[in-house]
N, C-alpha and C positions, 0 to 999 in steps of 0.2 A: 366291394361296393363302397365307394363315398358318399358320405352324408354330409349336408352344410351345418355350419363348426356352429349353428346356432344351439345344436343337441346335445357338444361337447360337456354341458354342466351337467344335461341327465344321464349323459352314458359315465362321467366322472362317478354322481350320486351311486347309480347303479352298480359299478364298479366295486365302488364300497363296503355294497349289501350282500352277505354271504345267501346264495338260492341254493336248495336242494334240487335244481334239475340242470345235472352236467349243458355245459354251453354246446355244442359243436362247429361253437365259431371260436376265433380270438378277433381282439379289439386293439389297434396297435393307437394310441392317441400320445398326444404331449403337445409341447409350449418349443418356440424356438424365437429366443431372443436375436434381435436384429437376423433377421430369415433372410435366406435370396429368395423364397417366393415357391419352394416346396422340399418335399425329402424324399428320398427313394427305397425303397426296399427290392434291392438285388440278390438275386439266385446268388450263390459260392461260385457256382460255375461259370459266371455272368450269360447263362442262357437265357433267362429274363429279367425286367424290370419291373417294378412297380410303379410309378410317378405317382405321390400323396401331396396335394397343391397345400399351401399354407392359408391362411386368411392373414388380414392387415395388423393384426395383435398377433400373430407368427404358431398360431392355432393350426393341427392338424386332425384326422381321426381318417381310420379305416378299417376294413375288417375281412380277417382270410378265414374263407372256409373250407380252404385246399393249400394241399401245400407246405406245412407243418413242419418247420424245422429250421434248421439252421439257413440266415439272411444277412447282409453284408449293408448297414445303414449307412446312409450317407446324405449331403447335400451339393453334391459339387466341391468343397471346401474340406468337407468333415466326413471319416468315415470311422462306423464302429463294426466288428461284429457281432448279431443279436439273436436271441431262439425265442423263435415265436411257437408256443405249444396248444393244442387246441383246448377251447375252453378256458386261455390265457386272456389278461386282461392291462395291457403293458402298457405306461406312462413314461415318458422320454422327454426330458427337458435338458436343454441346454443355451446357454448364448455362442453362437455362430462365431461371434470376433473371440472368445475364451475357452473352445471346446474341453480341450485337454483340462481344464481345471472347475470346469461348469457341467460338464457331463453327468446327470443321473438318473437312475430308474426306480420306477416303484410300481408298485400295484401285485396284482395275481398273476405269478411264473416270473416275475421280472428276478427271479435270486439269478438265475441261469447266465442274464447278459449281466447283470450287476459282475458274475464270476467272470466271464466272458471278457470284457474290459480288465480287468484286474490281472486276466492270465496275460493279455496282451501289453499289458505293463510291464510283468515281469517279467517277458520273455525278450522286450526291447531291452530293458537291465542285467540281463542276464550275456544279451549280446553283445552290449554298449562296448564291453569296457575289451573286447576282444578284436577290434581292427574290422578289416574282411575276413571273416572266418574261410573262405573259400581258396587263399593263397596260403592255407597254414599247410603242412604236411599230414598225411594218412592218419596219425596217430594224432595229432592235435586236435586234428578236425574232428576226429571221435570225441576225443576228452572232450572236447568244448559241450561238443551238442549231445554228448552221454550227462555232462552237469546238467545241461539244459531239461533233458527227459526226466530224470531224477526229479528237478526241483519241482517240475510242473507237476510230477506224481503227486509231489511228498503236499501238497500245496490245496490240489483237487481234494486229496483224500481227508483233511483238513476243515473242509468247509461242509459243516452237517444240516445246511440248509440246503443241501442238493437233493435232487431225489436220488435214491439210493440205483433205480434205472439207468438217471442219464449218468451218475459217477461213474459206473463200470463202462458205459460205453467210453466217456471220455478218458477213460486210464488209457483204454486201447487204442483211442484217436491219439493220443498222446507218441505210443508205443510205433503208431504208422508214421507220423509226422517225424520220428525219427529218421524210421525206415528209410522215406520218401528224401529225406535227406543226406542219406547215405548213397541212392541213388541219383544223385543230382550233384553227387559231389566232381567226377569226372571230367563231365560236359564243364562245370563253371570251373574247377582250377584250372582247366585246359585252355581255358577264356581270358582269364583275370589272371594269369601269370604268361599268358603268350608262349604255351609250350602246347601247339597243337597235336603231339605224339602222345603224350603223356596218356599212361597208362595206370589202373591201379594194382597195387598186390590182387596175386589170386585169392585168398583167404579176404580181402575186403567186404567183399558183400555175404558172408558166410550166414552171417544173421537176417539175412532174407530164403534162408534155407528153410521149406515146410510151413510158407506163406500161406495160410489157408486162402484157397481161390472163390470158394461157394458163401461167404458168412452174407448174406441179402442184409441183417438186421445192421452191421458197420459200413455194407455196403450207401443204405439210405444215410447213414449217420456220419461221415465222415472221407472228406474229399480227400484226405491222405489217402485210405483205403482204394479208391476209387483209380488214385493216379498211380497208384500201386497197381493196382489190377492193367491197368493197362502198357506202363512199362513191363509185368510181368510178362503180356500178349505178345505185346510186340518185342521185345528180344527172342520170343518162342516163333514167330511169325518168322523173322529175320534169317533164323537158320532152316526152318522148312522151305522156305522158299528157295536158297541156294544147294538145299540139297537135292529137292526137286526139280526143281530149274522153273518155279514157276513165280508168278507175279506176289510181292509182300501182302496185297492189298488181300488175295485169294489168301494165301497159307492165313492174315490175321481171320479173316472172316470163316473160313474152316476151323480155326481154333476155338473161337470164343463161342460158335454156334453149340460144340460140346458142353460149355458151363452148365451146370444143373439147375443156375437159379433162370428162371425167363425174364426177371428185372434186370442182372446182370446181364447177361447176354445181349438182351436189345439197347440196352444203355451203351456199351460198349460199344455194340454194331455202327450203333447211330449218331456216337460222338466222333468217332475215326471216320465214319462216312460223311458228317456235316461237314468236316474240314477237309479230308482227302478228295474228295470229289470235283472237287476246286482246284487240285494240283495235280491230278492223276492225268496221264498221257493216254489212258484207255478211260475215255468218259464212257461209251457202251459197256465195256466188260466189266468197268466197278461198278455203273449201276445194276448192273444185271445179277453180280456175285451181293451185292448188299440185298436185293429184292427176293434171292432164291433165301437167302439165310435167316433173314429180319421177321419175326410175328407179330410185329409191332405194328397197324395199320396208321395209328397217326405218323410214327415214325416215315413209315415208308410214301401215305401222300405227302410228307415234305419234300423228303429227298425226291421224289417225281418231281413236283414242282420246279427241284433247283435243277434236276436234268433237263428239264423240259427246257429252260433258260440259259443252259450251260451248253445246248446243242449248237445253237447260231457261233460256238467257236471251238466248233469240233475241227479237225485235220481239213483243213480243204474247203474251207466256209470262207468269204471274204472277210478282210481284216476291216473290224472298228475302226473309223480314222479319228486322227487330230490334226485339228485347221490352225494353223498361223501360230504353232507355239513359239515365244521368246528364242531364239537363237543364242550362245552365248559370241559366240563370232560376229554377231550382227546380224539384224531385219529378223524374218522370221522364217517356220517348214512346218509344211506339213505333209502326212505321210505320203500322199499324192507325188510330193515333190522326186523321192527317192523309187518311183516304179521302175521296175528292170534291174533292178536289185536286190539281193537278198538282205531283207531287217533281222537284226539282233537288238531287241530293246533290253533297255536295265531301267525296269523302274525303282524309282531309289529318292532317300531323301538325307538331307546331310545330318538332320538326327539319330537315323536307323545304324547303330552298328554294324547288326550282320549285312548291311548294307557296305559299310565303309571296308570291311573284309573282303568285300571279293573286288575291290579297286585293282589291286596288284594284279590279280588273275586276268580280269580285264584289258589290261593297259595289255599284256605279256599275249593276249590274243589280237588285239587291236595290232600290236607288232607282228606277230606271227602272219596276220588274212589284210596287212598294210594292201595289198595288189593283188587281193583275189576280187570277186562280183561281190561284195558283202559290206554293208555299212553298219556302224558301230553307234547306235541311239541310245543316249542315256535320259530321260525324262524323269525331270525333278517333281515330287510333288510337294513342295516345300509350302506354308501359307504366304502367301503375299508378303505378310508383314519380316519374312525371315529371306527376301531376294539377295539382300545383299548377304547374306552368309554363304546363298549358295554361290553366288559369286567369285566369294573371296575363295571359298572349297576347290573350286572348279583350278582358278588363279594358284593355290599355296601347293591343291595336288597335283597341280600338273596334269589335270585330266583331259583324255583323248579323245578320240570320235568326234561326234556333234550332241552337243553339252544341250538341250531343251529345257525351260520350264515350264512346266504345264501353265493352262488357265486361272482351274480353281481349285487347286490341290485334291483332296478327297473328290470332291465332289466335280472333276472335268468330269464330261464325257466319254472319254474314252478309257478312262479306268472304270466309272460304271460299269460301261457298256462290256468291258472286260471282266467284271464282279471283282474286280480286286480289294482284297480286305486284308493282305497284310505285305509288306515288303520284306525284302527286295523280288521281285517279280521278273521274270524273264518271257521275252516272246519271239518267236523268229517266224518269218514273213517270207514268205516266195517272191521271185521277180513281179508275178502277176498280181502282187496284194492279197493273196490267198495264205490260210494260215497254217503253219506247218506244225507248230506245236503251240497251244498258249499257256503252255508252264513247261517253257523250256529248259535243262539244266543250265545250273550256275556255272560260270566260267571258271570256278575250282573243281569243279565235276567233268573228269575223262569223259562222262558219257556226251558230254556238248561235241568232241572233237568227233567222236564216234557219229555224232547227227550229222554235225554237218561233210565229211566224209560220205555219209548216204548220198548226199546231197551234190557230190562233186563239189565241194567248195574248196 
C-alpha cells in the first residue's frame, strides 16, 4: 500500500522509536536525489514488480505485508539487490546521476542490503581482474569461481551484525551460486569460444553429486538453489523421455510431481509451464499434463488463462497477419500477399545473438527449398530508431528470402497477437494461411526438415 510522502517524517519519527509489538509489515522508504520519477522493487525472478512513484523532492515510501525476502531495487538507471524482512524498517538514499558512490542504507533490517551491496562489490572485484571467465579452461574456470566462493564465505561469516539465521542460509546460497556456475559453464564456453561440440570432462560436475532435492527452507531463500533444482529436473526429464519415448514436457512434469516439498513442486511445475506453454508443439497435452500434476489453484487459473489465449494459434487455426511491412527489396508485404504458399517466418532482431546463430542454418535452407512451394520470411522487430542497422545487417550478411520490418517492434500486431516474448521465434504457415506450427523448430534443428518433409515440401 502507498501512502502520500506527506507521512514520510512520521513514519521516519516512528521508525526510530523501538515498540514492543512485532511489526508484520516492513516499510521500504528513502530520498533519491535527481529521481526519474519512481523505484521498483522486483521479484529475483522478475515474476513481479513493484512500481513505488517518487514525489518532487525524490521522496518515496511503501509497505510489504507479503512477500518477504530477497528484491532486486532499481530505477530504470540503477540497480541494487535488497532483503526486505518483516517487521523491517528500510531507508535508501542515493543521488541517481552518482549511484555507485551515493548509495546507502539505514534503519531496522537494512545490515542485510547494507551486506548485500558490499557482497556485490566484491564479487565484481573478484571477477574484474580475470577477463571472460567463461573462455578459461575446466580447471581455471574452477579456480577462479572456487576463489570467488571462498572469499564471499570467509567475508559473510565476517560480518556479526547478520542474524546468525540469514548467515547460514547465505553460506549455502553462496555454496549454490557456485554450483549453479559450474552448471552453466558448458552452454557459455560453447558460446563464447565458438566451439559448438565442446564437451566437459566427466568428473566435472562431480560436486553436484548428492544435491539435496527437498530443502523448501534454501528453496524460498535463494534463486541458485531454485535454478539448481530445475536444471537438476530437467536433465532427469531429458533422459526419461528418450528412454521412454515420450514427450520432455511429461517425463519433467512426472518428475518434479514426486518432490516431497508442495512449494517446490508447484513452483517448479509452474515456472517450466509459464514459459514452455508458449513453445510447446502440444498446447492440449502440456496443458493437460501441467493441470493433472499442479495443486496449485492460483497456479493453474493462470496457466488456463494463457491456454485459453494460446488456443486461437493452435495447428490449424488461421494465421495472425501483418499488413504492409517495410520490404527490404522495396514497397511493402503482407502476409496475405504470399497465400498458396507455405510460410517459414524467423522473427528476429539484429540485437538478439541466438538470433544471429541460426543465419547460417537459414541461408543453407533457403538454398536447399530455393524451388520448392515455400517462402523464406524473416521479420525484424528492431525499434525504429535502429532501421538502418537492420539494413546494413540485412546488406554486410547477405541475407536471403524476403527481409521485412515490422511496424512497431514489440508492440506490432502480429507478434502480440502471436504472444511472443522472447526471440528468435519461428512459424510455418500452410498455403491456406492456416497455421501448422507457431513455434516451429529452428533452422539448426533436424526436426524442421523432418516437418516440413510431413508436409511434402
Amino acid at each position: 500500500m502507498k501512502y502520500p510522502i506527506f507521512l514520510l517524517a512520521f513514519v521516519l519519527f516512528y521508525m526510530s522509536c523501538k515498540t514492543e509489538v512485532p511489526r508484520e509489515y516492513a516499510l521500504v522508504t528513502g530520498k533519491v536525489t535527481n529521481s526519474p520519477g519512481q523505484v521498483v522493487l522486483g521479484a529475483m525472478d522478475r515474476s513481479f514488480s513493484i512500481p513505488i512513484p517518487t514525489d518532487n523532492e525524490g521522496l518515496f515510501l511503501d509497505t510489504l505485508r507479503t512477500g518477504f525476502g530477497h528484491y532486486m531495487f532499481y530505477d530504470g538507471r540503477n540497480f541494487t539487490p535488497i532483503y526486505v524482512g518483516k517487521g523491517d524498517s528500510i531507508y535508501i538514499s542515493y543521488d541517481a546521476n552518482d549511484f555507485k558512490n551515493t548509495l546507502a542504507f539505514s534503519g531496522e533490517g537494512s545490515q542485510i542490503s547494507a551486506y548485500l551491496q558490499d557482497k556485490s562489490k566484491l564479487e565484481r572485484e573478484l571477477l574484474s581482474s580475470n577477463g571472460n571467465v567463461y573462455t578459461l579452461d575446466e580447471n581455471e574456470f574452477k579456480t577462479v569461481y572456487g576463489h570467488i566462493r571462498d572469499s564471499l564465505m570467509a567475508n559473510v561469516a565476517s560480518i556479526s551484525s547478520l542474524p546468525n539465521d540469514y548467515r547460514e542460509k547465505e553460506m549455502r546460497n553462496i555454496k549454490y551460486n557456485y554450483l549453479a556456475q559450474l552448471h552453466m559453464y558448458k552452454p557459455y564456453h560453447s558460446y563464447y569460444t565458438g566451439n559448438p561440440d565442446f564437451e566437459v570432462s566427466d568428473d566435472f560436475m562431480n560436486e553436484l553429486d548428492g544435491l539435496d532435492v527437498n530443502n523448501e527452507d534454501d528453496f524460498k531463500f535463494s534463486m541458485s538453489y531454485v535454478n539448481l533444482l530445475g536444471a537438476h529436473y530437467n536433465k532427469m526429464a531429458t533422459a526419461l523421455a528418450k528412454s521412454d519415448s515420450i514427450a520432455e514436457y511429461v517425463a519433467f512434469n512426472k518428475l518434479v510431481s514426486n518432490a516431497k516439498s508442495d512449494l517446490i513442486k508447484n513452483t517448479l511445475l509452474y515456472k517450466n509451464a509459464k514459459a514452455g506453454i508458449t513453445y510447446t508443439d502440444d498446447l492440449t497435452g502440456y496443458y493437460k499434463s501441467f493441470m493433472e500434476h499442479s495443486t496449485d489453484n492460483a497456479h493453474k487459473t493462470e496457466i488456463t488463462e494463457t491456454y485459453d489465449r494460446l488456443k486461437v494459434l493452435d495447428k490449424g487455426e488461421p494465421s495472425p497477419e501483418f499488413i504492409d511491412y517495410e520490404n527490404y527489396q522495396g514497397g511493402t508485404m503482407s502476409l496475405t500477399d504470399l497465400k498458396g504458399k507455405y510460410v517459414y517466418i524467423d522473427v528476429w532482431a539484429t540485437w538478439c545473438g541466438p538470433c544471429k546463430k541460426e543465419i547460417p542454418f537459414l541461408k543453407d535452407l533457403e538454398e536447399k527449398y530455393h524451388d520448392k512451394n515455400i517462402a523464406f520470411v524473416s521479420i525484424s522487430i528492431d525499434k525504429a530508431s535502429d532501421h538502418d542497422k537492420w539494413k546494413t545487417m540485412v546488406a554486410e550478411k547477405e541475407l536471403g528470402g524476403i527481409q521485412l520490418f515490422a511496424d512497431k517492434d514489440w508492440n506490432s500486431d502480429f507478434v502480440k497477437n502471436y504472444q511472443i516474448s522472447g526471440i528468435p521465434r519461428f512459424i510455418l504457415i500452410n498455403p491456406e494461411g492456416q497455421i501448422i506450427s507457431a513455434n516451429a523448430p529452428r533452422p539448426s534443428d533436424p526436426k524442421l526438415i523432418d516437418l516440413l518433409r510431413e508436409y511434402d515440401i
